[in-house]
DODO-137187 format. One line per 4 residues: number of its first residue (from 0); for each residue x, y negated, z of C-alpha. Coordinates in nm, 4 decimals, decimal comma, m for minus. Each point is the difference from the previous one (the first is absolute). Layout:
<drenlums>
NUM) X/Y/Z | ... .
</drenlums>
This chain:
<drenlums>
0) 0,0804/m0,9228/1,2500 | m0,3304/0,1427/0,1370 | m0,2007/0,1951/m0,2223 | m0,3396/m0,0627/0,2014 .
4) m0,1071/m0,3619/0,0739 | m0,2718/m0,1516/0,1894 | m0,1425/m0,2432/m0,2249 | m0,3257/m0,2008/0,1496 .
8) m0,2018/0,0348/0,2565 | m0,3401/m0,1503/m0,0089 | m0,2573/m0,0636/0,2591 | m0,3739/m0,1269/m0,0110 .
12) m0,2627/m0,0717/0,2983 | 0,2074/0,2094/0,2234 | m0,0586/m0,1092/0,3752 | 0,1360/m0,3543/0,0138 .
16) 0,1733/0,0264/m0,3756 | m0,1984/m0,1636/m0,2613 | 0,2323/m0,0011/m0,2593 | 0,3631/0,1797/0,0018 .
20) 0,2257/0,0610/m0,2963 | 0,3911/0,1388/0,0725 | 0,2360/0,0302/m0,2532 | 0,3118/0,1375/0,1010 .
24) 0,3093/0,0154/m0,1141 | 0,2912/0,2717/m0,0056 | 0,2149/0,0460/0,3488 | m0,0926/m0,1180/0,3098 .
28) m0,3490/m0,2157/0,0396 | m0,1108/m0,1036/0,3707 | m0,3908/m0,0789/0,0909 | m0,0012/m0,2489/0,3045 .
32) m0,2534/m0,1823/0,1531 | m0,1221/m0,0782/0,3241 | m0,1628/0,2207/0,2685 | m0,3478/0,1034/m0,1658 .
36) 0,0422/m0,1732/m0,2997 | m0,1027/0,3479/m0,1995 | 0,3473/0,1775/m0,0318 | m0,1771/0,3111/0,1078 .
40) m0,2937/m0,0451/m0,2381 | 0,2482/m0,0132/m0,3115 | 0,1121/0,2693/0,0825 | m0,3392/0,1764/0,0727 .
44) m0,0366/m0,1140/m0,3828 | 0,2955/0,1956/m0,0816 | m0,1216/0,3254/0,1917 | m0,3638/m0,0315/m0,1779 .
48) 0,1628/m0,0424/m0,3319 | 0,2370/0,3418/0,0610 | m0,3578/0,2034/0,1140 | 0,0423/m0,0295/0,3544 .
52) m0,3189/m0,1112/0,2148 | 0,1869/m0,3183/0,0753 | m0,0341/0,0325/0,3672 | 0,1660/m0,3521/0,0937 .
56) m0,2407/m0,1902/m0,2437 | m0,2986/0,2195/m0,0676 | m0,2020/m0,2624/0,2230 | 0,0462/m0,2732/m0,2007 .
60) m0,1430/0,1324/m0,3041 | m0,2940/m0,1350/m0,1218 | m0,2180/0,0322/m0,3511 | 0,2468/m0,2272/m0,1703 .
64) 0,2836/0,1896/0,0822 | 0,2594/0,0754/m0,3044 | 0,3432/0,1271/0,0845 | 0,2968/0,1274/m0,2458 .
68) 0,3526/0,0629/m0,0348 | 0,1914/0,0374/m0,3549 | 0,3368/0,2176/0,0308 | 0,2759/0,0142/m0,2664 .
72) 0,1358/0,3237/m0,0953 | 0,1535/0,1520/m0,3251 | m0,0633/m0,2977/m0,1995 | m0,4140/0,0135/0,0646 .
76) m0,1600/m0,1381/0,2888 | m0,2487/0,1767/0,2039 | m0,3100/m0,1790/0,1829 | m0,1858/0,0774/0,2942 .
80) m0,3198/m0,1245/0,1270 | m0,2976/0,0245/0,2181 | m0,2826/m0,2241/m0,0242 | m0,3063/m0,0202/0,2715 .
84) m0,3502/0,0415/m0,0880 | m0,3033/m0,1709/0,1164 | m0,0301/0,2760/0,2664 | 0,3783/m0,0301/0,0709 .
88) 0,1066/0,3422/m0,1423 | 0,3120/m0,0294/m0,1475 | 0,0482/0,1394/m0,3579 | 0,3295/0,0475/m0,1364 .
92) 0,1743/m0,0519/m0,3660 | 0,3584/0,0975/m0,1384 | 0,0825/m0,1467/m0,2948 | m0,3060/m0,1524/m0,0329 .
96) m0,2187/0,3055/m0,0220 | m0,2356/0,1633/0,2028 | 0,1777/0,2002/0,3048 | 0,0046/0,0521/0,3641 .
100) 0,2034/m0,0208/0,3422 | 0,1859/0,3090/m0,0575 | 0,0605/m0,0557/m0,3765 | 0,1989/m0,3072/0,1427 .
104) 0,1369/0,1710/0,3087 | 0,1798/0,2559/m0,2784 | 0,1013/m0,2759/m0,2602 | 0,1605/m0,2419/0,2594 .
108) 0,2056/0,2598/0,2392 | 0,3001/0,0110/m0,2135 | 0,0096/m0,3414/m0,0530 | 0,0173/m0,1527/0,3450 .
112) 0,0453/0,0751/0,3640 | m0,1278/m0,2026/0,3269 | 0,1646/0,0084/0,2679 | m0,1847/m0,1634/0,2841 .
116) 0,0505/m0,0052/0,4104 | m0,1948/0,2749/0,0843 | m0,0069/0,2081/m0,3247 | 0,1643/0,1036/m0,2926 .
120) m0,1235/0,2056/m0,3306 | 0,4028/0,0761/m0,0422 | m0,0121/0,1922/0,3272 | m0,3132/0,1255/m0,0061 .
124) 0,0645/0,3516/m0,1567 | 0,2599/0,2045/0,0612 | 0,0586/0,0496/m0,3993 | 0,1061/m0,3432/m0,0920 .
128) 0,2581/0,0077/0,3381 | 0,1939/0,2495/m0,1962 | m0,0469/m0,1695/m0,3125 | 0,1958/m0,2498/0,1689 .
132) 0,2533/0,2621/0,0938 | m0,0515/0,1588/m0,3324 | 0,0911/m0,2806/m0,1911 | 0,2879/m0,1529/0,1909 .
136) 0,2153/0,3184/0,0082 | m0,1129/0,1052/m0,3403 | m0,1601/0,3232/0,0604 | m0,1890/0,1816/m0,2701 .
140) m0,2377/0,2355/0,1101 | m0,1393/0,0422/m0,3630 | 0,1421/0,3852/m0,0163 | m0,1384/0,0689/0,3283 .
144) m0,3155/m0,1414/m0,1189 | m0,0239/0,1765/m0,3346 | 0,1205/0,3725/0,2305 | m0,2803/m0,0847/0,2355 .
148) m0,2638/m0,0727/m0,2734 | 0,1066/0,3301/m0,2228 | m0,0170/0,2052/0,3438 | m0,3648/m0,1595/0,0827 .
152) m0,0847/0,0517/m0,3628 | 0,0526/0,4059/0,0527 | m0,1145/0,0306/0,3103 | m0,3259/m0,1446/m0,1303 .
156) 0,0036/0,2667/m0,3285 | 0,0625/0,2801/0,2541 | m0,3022/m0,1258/0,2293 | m0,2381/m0,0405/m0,2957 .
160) 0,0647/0,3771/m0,1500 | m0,1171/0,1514/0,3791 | m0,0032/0,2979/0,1056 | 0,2800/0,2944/m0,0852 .
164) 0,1701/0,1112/m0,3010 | m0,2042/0,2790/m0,0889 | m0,3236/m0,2652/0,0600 | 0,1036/m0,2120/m0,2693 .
168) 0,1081/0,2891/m0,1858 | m0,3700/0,1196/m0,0058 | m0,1342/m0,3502/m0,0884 | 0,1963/m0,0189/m0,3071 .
172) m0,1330/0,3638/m0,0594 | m0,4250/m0,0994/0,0086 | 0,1199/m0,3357/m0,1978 | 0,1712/0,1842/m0,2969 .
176) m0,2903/0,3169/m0,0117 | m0,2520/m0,2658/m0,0436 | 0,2146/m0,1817/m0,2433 | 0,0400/0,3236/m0,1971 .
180) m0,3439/0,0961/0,0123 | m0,0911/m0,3360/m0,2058 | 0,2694/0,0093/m0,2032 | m0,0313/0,3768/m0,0803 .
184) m0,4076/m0,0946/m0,0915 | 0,1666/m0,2299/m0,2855 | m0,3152/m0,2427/m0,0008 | m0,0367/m0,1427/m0,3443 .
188) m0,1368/m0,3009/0,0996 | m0,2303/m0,1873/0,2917 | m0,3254/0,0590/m0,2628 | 0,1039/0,3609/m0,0309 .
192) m0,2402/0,1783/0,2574 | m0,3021/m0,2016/m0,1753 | 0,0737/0,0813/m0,3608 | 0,0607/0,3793/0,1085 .
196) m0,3728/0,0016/0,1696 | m0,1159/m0,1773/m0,3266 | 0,0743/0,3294/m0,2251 | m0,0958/0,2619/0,2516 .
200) m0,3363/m0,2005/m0,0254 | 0,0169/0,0203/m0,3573 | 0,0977/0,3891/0,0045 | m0,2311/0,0970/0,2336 .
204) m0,3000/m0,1749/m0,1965 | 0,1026/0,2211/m0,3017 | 0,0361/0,3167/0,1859 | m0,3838/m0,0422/0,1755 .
208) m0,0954/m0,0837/m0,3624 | 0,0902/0,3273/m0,1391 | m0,1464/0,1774/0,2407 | m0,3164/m0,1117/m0,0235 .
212) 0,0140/0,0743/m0,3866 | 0,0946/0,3261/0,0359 | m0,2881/0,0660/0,2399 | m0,2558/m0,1757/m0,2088 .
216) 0,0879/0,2048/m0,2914 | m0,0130/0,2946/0,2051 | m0,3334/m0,0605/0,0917 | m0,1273/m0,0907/m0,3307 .
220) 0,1228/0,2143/m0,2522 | 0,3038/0,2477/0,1394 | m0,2240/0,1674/0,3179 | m0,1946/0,3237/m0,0601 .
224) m0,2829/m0,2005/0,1394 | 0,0620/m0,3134/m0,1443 | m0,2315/m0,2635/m0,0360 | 0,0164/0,0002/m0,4286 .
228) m0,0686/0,3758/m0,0080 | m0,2926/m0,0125/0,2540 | m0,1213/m0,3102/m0,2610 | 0,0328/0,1921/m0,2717 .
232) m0,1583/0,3048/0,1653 | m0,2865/m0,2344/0,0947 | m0,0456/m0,1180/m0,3796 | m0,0299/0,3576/m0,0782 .
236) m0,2878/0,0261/0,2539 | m0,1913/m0,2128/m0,2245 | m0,2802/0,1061/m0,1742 | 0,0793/m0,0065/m0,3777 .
240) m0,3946/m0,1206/m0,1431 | m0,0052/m0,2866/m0,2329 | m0,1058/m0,2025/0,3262 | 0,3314/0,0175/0,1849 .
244) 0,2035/m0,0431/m0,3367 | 0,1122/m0,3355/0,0477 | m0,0061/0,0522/0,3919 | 0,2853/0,2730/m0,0744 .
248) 0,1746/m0,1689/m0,2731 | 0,0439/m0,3048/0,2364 | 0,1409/0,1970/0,2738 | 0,2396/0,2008/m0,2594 .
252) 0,1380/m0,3063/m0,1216 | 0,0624/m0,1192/0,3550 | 0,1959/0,2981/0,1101 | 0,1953/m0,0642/m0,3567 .
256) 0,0993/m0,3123/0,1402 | 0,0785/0,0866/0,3660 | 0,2005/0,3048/m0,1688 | 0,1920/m0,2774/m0,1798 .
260) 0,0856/m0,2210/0,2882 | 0,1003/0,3252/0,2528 | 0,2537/0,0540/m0,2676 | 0,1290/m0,3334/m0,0100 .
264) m0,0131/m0,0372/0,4016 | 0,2168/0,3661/m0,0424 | 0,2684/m0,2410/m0,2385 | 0,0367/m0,2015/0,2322 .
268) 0,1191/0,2645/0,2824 | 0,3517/m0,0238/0,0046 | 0,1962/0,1980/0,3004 | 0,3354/m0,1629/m0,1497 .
272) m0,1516/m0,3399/0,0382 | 0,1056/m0,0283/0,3703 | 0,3615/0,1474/0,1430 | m0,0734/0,1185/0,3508 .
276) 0,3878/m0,0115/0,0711 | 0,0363/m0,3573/m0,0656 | m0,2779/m0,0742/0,2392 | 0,1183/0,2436/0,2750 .
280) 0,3619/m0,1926/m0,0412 | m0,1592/m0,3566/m0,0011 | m0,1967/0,0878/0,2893 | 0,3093/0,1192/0,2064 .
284) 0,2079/m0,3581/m0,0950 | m0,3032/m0,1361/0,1403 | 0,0245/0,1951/0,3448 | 0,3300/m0,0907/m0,0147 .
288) m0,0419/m0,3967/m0,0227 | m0,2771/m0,0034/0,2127 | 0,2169/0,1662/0,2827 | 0,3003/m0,2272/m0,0568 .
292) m0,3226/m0,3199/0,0378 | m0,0954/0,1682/0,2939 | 0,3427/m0,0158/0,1508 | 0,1853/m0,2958/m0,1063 .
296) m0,2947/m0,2755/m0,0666 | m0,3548/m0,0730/m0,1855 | 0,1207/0,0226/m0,3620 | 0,2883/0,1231/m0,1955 .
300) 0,1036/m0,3782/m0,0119 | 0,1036/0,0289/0,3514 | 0,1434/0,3281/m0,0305 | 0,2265/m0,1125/m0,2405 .
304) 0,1041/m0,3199/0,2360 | 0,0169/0,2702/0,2666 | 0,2894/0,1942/m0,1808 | 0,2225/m0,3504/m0,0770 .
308) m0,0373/m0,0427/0,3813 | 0,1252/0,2969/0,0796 | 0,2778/0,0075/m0,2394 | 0,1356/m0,3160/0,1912 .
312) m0,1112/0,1737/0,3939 | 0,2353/0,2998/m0,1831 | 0,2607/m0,1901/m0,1243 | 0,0846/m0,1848/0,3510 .
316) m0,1098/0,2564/0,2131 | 0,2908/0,2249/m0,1895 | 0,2755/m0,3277/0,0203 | m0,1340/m0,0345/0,3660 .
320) 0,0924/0,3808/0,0502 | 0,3076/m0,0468/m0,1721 | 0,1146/m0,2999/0,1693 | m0,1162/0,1982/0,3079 .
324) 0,2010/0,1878/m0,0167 | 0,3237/m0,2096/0,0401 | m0,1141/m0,2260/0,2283 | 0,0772/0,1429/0,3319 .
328) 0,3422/0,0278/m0,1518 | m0,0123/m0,3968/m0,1353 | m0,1630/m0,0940/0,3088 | 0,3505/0,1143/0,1965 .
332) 0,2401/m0,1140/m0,2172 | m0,1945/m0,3564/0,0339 | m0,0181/m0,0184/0,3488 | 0,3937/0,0979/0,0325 .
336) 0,0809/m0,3043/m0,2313 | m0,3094/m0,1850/0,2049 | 0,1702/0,0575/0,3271 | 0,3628/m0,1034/m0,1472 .
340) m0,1642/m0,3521/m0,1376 | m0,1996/m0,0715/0,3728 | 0,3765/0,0801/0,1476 | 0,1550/m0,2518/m0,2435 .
344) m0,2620/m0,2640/0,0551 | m0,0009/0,0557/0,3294 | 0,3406/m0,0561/0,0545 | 0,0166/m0,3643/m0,2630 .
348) m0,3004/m0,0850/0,1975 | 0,1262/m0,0041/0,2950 | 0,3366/m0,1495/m0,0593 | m0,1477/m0,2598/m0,2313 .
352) m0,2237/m0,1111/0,3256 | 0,2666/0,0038/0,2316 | 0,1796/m0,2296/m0,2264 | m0,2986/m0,2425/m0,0639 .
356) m0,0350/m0,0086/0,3536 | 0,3628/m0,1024/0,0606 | m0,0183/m0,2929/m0,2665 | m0,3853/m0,1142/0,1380 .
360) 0,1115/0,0079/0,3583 | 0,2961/m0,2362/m0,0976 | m0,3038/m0,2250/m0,0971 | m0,1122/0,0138/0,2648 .
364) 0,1648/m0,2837/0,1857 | m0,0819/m0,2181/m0,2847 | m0,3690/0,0092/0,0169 | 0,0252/m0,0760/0,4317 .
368) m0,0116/0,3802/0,0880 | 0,3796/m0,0099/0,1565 | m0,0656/0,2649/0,2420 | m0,2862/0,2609/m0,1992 .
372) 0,1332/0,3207/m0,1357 | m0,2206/0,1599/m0,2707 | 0,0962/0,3182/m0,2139 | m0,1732/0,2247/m0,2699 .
376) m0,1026/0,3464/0,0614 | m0,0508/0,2779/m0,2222 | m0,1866/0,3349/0,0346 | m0,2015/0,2279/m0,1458 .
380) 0,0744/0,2487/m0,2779 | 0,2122/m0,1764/m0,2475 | 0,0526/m0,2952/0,2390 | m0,3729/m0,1066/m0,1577 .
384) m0,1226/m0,1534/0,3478 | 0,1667/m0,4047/0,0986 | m0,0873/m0,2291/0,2657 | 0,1996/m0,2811/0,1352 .
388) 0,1044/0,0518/0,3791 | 0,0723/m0,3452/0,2173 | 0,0854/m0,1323/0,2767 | m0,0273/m0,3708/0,1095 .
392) 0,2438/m0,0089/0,2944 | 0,2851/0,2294/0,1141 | m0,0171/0,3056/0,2277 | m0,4413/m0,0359/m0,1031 .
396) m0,0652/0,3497/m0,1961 | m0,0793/0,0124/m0,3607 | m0,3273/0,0363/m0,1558 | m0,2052/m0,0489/m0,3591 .
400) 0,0970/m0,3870/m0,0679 | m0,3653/m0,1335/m0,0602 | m0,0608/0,1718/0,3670 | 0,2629/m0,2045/0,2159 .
404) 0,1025/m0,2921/m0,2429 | m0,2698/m0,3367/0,0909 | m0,1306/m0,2117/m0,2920 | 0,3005/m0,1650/0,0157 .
408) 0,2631/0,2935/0,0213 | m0,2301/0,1870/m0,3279 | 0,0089/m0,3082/m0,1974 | 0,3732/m0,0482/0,0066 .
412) 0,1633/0,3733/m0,0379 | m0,2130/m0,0149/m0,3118 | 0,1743/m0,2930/m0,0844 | 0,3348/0,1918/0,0968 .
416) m0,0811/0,2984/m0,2027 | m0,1027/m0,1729/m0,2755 | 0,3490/m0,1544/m0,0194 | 0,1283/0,3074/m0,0128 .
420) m0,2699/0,1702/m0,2534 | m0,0678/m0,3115/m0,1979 | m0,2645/0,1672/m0,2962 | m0,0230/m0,2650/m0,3189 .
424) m0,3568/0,1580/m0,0871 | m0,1570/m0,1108/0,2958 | m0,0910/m0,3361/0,1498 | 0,0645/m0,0375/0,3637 .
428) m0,2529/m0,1711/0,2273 | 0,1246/m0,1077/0,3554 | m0,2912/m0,1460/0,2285 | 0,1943/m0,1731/0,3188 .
432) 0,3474/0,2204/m0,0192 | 0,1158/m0,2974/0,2338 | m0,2450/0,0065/0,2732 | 0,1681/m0,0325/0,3004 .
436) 0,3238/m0,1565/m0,1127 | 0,1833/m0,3212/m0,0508 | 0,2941/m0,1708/m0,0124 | 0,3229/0,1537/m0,1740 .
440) m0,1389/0,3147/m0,0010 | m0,3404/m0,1043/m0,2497 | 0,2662/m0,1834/m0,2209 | 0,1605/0,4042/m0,0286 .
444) m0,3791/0,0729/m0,1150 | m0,0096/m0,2158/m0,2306 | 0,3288/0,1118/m0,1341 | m0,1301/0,3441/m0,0288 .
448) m0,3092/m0,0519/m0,1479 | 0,1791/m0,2470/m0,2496 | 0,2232/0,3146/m0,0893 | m0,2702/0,2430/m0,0147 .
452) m0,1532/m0,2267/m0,2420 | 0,3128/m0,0086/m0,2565 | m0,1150/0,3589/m0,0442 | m0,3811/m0,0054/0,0104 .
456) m0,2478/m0,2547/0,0357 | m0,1155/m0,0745/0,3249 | m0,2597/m0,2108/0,1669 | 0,0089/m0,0728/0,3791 .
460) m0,2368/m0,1945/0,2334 | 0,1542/m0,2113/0,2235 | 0,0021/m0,2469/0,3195 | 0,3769/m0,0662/m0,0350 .
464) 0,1760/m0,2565/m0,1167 | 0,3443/0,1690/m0,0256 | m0,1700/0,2774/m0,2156 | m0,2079/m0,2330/m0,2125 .
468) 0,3346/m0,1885/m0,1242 | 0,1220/0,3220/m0,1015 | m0,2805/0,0331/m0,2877 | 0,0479/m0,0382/m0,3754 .
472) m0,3605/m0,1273/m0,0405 | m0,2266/m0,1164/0,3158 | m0,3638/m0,0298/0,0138 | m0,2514/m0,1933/0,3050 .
476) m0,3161/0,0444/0,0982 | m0,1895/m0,2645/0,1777 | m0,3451/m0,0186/0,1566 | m0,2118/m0,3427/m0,0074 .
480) m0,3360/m0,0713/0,0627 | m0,1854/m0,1471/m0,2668 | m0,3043/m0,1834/0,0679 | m0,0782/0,2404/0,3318 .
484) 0,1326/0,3486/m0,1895 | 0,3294/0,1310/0,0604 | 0,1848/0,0944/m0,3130 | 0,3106/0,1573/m0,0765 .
488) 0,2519/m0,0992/m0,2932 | 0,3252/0,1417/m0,1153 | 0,2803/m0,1510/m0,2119 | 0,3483/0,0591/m0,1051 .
492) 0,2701/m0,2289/0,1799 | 0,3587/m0,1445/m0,1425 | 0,1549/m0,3125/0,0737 | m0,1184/m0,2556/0,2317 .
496) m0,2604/0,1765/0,0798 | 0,1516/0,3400/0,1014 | 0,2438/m0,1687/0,2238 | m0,3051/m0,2095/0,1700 .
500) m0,1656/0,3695/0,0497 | 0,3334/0,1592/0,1093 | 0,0352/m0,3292/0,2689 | m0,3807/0,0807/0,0938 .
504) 0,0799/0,3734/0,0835 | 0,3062/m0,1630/0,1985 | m0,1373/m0,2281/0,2021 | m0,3559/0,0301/m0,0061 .
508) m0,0016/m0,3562/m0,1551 | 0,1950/m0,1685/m0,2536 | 0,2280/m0,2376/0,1227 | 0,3854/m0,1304/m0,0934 .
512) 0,1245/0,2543/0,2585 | m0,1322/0,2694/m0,2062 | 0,0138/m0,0951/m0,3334 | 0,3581/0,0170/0,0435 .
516) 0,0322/0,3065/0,1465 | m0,2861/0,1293/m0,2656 | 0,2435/m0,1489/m0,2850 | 0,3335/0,1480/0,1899 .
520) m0,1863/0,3805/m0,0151 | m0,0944/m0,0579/m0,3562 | 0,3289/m0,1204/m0,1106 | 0,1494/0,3057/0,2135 .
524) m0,1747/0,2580/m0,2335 .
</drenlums>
């Protein structure tokens, strides 16, 4: 059973559709409709919805113009949509949200492939040609992959250390000296500096203090001309008559009292009240701060951050240098197990292509291609290189298939190598695989895209009858013109009604003639 399904497919004001809602079913499902009806515009719809520009229908879209498709997959469904605004830019939504053309581009590649008459997204890189080869011969290339990534991965770590050996060597050196010259400072703390500056402050306050105490007793009392003895000398001077008595006492008593404070100022010298050492050692931490500040940031704060980030530029610069040092030697024994796995894969590559090409050129007859030969080829290192060599008649020279094959020719090897590579997580698209056909040999397309979709789900866009009878579920869009507009509609067919549109696509016209055969076909499938 298919594990990715194409649910619905809804249109609004796009071109000639008013109004289109698809609900499809699992297997086979057809689109018919005549000439212009708007089979190209649904499927415009369907390119918008998956994020391309919508080349076949971006004319018809108009203000009003909604589009969306809802896929199945691993039990959850998954909804694109782009919606026109009043200036006709489109704006895009997946799951409902917010998103844009390549957001959808990613989310719907896995989950289904076009193929139309003149292009293909399965042949459009050279990748998913030999995931086609990959996955029918059951190659895994995950060892090579993993080899290729570790060799990358050490080629990049010997690139980033540059230069030589003894370079890197020297790096390492610088980083660890100035790691050791923090760590051997043993900073306290980020506030360290500041408190330090705070005491010196303090100590050197005390120190001028004493000094100028010490001088001011000197020149008061402890001088042989100090200032008290050249009072007291002056005193002396005085005349000693009952008229400069009190004059003399007053004087006297204030030498008593300046006497009195000199020796109290001389208490209060103190050469033990301030250690010189201390200040000569907290002035050197200080130097030594400020330097590491002057090197490494604008306060110890960063200093500090400046020694964790060089602990971690030490620690990897020494597992870089040790890892170094074994990776010429890793690199060699990589490449030897590297060159064994691109021989190996090389080798299942090409023997899994030639024998997909056998079994798609046996197809080949089925889908009216009796006389085309068409073949794989691998190249490149590791057979990592695929494109799909054809040739439409015999004795005409090979060459890249979407180079020589016509709309036509494209549209049904794609049908051949999709019987052949059938992938259940991917819904198939086929616009006009049977243009250019009829007769027995469209009845053989139908066959094979009824087979293809026992195994995936496929949609196809048809003008034949013999191909339309094939489907499990079969959808018509018609054009009519409403009062003077042209408007599209689409509905599913069964019954009466499919064998009346089967006749149509017959005959042109519905008549006995071709109901019968219409009825004959459907019975047939």
């Amino acid at each position: 059973m298919p594990k990715v399904r194409l649910v619905e497919l809804s249109a609004r004001s796009l071109g000639v559709i008013a109004n289109a809602n698809l609900e499809f079913g699992e297997g086979f499902c057809v689109i018919t409709g005549e000439t212009g009806a708007g089979k190209t515009l649904l499927l415009g719809a369907l390119e918008l919805c998956l994020g391309g520009d919508g080349a076949q229908s971006r004319h018809g879209v108009t203000s009003d113009t909604q589009v969306s498709v809802v896929f199945a997959a691993d039990n959850s469904e998954i909804v694109l949509a782009r919606e026109a605004s009043a200036s006709g830019r489109l704006r895009a939504t997946l799951n409902g949200l917010a998103s844009n053309a390549e957001a959808l581009r990613n989310a719907a590649e896995p989950l289904i492939v076009i193929h139309g008459q003149h292009d293909s997204l399965a042949l459009k890189s050279k990748l998913e040609i030999l995931r086609l080869v990959d996955n029918y011969g059951g190659v895994d290339s995950s060892e090579f992959q993993r080899l290729t990534r570790e060799i990358a991965s050490l080629n990049r770590l010997r690139e980033s250390a540059g230069g030589d050996e003894a370079g890197r060597q020297r790096e390492y050196d610088f980083l660890q000296f100035q790691l050791n010259e923090i760590l051997e400072s043993q900073i306290v703390d980020e506030n360290e500096l500041s408190d330090l500056l705070e005491k010196l402050q303090a100590l050197s306050e005390a120190r001028e203090g004493q000094s100028a105490v010490i001088e001011v007793v000197g020149l008061l009392n402890d001088s042989d001309d100090s200032v008290l003895d050249a009072f007291a000398a002056a005193i002396n001077r005085i005349p000693k008559a009952e008229a400069y008595l009190a004059v003399r006492q007053t004087l006297s008593s204030s030498l008593e009292v300046a006497r009195e404070g000199v020796r109290d100022l001389s208490a209060l010298a103190d050469p033990e009240a301030f250690d010189p050492v201390q200040i000569d050692q907290l002035e050197s931490r200080a130097l030594v701060l400020q330097n590491l500040i002057r090197k490494y940031g604008l306060t110890l704060a960063d200093v500090i951050t400046k020694a964790e980030d060089l602990e971690t530029a030490v620690r990897e610069h020494g597992a870089a240098i040790d890892r170094l040092a074994t990776v010429e030697e890793d690199l060699s024994k990589l490449e030897v197990l590297a060159n064994a796995e691109a021989t190996r894969l090389l080798g299942e590559r090409e023997a899994a292509a030639e024998r997909l090409s056998g079994r798609i050129r046996a197809q080949l007859e089925r889908v009216a291609l009796p006389h085309a030969t068409l073949r794989f080829s691998i190249s490149g290192p590791a057979g990592s290189s695929a494109e799909i060599l054809f040739a439409p008649n015999p004795g005409q020279p090979e060459g890249p298939l979407q180079s020589l094959a016509s709309g036509g020719e494209l549209s049904r090897v794609l049908l051949a190598i999709s019987l052949e590579t059938t992938d259940s997580a991917q819904v198939a698209v086929f616009d006009e695989v049977d243009a250019g056909i009829g007769g027995q040999v469209a009845q053989q397309i139908g066959d094979c895209l009824r087979e293809v979709g026992t195994r995936q789900q496929v949609l196809a866009v048809t003008h034949l009858a013999s191909v339309a009878a094939k489907a499990d579920k079969h959808f018509v869009i018609e054009k009519r013109v409403d009062e003077g507009q042209t408007v599209t509609s689409v509905r599913e067919v069964s019954g009466p009604e499919r064998v009346r549109e089967v006749a149509r696509m017959l005959a042109g016209e519905v008549n006995e003639a071709a109901l019968a055969l219409a009825e004959h076909l459907l019975q047939g499938t």
